[in-house]
Backbone as XML, in Angstrom:
<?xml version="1.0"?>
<chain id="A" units="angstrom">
  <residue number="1" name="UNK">
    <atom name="N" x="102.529" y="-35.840" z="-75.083"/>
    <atom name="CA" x="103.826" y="-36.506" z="-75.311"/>
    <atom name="C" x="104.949" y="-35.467" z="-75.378"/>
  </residue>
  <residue number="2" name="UNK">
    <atom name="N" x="104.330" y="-34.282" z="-76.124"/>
    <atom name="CA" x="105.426" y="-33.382" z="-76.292"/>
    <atom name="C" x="106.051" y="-32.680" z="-74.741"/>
  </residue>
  <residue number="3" name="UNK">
    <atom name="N" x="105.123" y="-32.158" z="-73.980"/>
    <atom name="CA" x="105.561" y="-31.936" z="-72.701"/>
    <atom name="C" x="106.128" y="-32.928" z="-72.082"/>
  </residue>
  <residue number="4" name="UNK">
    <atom name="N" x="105.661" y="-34.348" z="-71.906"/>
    <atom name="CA" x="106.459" y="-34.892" z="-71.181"/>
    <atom name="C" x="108.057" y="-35.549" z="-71.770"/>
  </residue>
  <residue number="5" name="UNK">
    <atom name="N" x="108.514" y="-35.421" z="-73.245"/>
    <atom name="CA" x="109.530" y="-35.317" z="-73.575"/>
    <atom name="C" x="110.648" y="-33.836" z="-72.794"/>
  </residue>
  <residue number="6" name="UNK">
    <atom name="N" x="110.094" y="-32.665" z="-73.232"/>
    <atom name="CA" x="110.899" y="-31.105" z="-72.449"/>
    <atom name="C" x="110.966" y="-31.770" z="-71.165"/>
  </residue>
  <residue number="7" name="UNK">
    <atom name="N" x="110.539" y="-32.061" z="-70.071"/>
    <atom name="CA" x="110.225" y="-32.278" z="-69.173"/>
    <atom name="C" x="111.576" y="-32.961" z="-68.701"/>
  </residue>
  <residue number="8" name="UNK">
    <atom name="N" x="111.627" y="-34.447" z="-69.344"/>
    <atom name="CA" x="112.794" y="-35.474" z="-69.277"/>
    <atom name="C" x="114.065" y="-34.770" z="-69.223"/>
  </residue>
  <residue number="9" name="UNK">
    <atom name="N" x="113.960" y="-34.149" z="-70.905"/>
    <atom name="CA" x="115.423" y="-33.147" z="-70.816"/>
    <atom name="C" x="115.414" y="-32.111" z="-69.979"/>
  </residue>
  <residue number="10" name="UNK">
    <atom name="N" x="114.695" y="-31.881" z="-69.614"/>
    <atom name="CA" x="115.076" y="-30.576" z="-68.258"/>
    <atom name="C" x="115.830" y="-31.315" z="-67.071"/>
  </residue>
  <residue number="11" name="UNK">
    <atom name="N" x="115.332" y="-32.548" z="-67.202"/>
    <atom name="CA" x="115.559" y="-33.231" z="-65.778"/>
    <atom name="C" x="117.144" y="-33.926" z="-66.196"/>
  </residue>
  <residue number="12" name="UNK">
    <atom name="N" x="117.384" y="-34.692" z="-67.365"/>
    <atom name="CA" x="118.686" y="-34.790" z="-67.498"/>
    <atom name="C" x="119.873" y="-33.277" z="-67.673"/>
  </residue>
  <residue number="13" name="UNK">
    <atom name="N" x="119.474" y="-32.295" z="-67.908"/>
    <atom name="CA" x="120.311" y="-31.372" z="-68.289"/>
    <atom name="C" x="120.484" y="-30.571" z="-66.865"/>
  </residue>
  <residue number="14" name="UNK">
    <atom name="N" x="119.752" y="-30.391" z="-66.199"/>
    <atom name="CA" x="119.851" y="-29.805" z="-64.469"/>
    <atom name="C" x="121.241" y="-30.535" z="-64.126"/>
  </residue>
  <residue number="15" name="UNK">
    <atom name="N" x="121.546" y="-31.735" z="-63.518"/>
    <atom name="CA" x="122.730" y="-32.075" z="-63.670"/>
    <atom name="C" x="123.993" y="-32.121" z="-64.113"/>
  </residue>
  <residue number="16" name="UNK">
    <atom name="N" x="123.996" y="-31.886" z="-65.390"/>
    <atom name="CA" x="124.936" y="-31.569" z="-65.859"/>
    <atom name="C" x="125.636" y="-30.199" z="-65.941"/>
  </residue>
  <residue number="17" name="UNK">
    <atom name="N" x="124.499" y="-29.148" z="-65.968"/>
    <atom name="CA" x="124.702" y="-27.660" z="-65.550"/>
    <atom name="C" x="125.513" y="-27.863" z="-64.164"/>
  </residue>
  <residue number="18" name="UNK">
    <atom name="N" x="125.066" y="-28.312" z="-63.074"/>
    <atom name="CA" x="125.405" y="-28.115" z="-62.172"/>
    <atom name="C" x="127.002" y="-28.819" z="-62.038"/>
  </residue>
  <residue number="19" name="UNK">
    <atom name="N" x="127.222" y="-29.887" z="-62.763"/>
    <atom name="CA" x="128.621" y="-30.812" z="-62.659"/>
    <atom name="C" x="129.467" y="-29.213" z="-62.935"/>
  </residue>
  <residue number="20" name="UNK">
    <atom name="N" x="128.735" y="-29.201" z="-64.431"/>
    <atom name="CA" x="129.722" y="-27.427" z="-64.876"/>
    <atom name="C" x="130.004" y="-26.414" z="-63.795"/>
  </residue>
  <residue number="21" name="UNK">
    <atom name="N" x="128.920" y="-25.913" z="-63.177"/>
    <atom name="CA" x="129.169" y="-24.748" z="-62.177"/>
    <atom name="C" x="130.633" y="-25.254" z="-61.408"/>
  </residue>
  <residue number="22" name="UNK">
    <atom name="N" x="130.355" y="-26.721" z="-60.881"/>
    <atom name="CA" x="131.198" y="-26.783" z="-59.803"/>
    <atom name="C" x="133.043" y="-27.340" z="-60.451"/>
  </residue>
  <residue number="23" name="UNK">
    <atom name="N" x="132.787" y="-27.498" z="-61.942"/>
    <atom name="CA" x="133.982" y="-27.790" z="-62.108"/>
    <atom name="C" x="134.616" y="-26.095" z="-62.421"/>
  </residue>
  <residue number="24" name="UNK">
    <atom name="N" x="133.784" y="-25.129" z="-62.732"/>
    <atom name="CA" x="134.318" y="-23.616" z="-62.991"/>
    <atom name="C" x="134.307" y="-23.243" z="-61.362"/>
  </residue>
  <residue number="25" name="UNK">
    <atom name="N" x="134.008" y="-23.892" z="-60.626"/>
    <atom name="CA" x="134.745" y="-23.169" z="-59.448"/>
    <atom name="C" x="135.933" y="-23.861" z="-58.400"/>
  </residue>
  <residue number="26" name="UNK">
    <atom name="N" x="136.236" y="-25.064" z="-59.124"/>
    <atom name="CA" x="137.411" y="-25.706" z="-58.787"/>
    <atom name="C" x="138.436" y="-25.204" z="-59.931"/>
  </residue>
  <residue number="27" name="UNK">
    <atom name="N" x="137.902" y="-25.000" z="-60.734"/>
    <atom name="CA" x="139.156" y="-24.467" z="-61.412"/>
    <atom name="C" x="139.369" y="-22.931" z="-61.472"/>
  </residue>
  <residue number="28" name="UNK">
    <atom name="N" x="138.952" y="-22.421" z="-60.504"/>
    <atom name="CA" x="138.799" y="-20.988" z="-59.686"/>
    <atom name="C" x="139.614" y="-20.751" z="-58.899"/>
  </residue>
  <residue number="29" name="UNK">
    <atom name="N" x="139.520" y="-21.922" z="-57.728"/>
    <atom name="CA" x="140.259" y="-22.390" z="-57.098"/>
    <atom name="C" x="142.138" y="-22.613" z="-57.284"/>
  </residue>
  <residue number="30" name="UNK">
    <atom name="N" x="141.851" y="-23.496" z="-58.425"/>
    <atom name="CA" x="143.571" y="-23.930" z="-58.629"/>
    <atom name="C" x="144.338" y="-22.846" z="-59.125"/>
  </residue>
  <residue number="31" name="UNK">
    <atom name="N" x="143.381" y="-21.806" z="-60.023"/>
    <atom name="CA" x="144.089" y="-20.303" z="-60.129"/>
    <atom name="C" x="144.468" y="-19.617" z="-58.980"/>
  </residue>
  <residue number="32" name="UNK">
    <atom name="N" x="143.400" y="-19.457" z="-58.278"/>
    <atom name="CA" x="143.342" y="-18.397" z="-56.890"/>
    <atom name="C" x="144.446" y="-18.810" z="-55.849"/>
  </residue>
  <residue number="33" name="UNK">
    <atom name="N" x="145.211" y="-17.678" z="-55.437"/>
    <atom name="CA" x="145.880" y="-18.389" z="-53.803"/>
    <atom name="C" x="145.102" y="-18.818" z="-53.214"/>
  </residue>
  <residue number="34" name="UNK">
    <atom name="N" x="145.247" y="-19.509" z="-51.840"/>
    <atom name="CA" x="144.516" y="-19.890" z="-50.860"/>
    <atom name="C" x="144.325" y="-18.851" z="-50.251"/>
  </residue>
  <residue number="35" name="UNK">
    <atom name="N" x="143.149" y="-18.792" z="-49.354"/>
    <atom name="CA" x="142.819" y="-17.634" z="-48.729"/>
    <atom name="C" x="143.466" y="-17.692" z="-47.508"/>
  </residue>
  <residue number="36" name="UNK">
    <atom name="N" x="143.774" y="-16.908" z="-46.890"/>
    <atom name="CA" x="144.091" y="-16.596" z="-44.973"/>
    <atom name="C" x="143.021" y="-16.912" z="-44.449"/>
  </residue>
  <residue number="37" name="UNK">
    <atom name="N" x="143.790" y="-17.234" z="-43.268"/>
    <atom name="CA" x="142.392" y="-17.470" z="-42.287"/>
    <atom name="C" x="141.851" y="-16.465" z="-41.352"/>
  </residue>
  <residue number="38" name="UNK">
    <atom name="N" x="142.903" y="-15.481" z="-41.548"/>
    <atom name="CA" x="142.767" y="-14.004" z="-40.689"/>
    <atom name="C" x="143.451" y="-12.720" z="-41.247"/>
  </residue>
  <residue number="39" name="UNK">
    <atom name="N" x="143.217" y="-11.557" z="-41.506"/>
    <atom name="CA" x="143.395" y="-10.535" z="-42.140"/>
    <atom name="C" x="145.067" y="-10.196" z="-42.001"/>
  </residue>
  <residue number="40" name="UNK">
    <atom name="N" x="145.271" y="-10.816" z="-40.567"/>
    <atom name="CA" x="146.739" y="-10.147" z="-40.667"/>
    <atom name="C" x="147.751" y="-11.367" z="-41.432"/>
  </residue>
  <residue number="41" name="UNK">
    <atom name="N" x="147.593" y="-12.668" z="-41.350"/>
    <atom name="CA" x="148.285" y="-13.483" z="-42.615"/>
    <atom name="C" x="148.038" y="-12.696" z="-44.267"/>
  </residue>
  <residue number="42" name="UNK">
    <atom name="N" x="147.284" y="-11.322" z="-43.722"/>
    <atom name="CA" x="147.838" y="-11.142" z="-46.069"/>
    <atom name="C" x="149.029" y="-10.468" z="-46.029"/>
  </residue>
  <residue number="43" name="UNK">
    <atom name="N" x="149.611" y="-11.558" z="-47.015"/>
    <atom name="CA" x="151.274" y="-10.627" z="-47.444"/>
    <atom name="C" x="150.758" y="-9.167" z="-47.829"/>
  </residue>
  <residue number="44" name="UNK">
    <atom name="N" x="149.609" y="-9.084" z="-48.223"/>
    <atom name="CA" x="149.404" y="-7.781" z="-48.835"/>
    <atom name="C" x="147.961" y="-6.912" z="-48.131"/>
  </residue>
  <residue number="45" name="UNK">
    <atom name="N" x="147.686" y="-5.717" z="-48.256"/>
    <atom name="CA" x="146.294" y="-4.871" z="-47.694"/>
    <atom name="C" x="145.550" y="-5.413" z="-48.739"/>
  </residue>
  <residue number="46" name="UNK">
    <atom name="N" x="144.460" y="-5.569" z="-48.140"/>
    <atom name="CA" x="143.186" y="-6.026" z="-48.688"/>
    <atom name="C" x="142.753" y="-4.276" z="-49.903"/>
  </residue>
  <residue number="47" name="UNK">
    <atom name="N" x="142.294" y="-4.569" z="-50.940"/>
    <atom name="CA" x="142.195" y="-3.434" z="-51.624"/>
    <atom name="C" x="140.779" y="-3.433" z="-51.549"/>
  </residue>
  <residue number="48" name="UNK">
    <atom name="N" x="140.631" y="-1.781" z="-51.808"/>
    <atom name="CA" x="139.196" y="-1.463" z="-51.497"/>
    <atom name="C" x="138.381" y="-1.455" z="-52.747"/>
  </residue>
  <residue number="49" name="UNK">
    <atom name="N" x="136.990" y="-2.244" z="-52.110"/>
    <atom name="CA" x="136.253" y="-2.731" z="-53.252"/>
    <atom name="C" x="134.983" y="-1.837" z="-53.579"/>
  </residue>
</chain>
């Protein structure tokens, strides 16, 4: 019984992790400029990483 209780909550909580990931990378997004679609649209040089 006990395993198949962990089990359940693993399976409800996978989802919800994942809702999270994708709302921290929309709100990644609304910080970030938009990207170019080609190197020479950057107002600025790409800095070295």
């Amino acid at each position: 019984a006990n395993r198949q209780s962990q089990s359940s909550d693993l399976i409800i909580n996978l989802p919800s992790i994942h809702i999270m990931k994708n709302t921290l990378q929309k709100q990644r997004r609304k910080t970030r400029p938009p990207i170019p679609q080609s190197v020479e649209q950057l107002p600025y040089p790409l800095p070295d990483v």
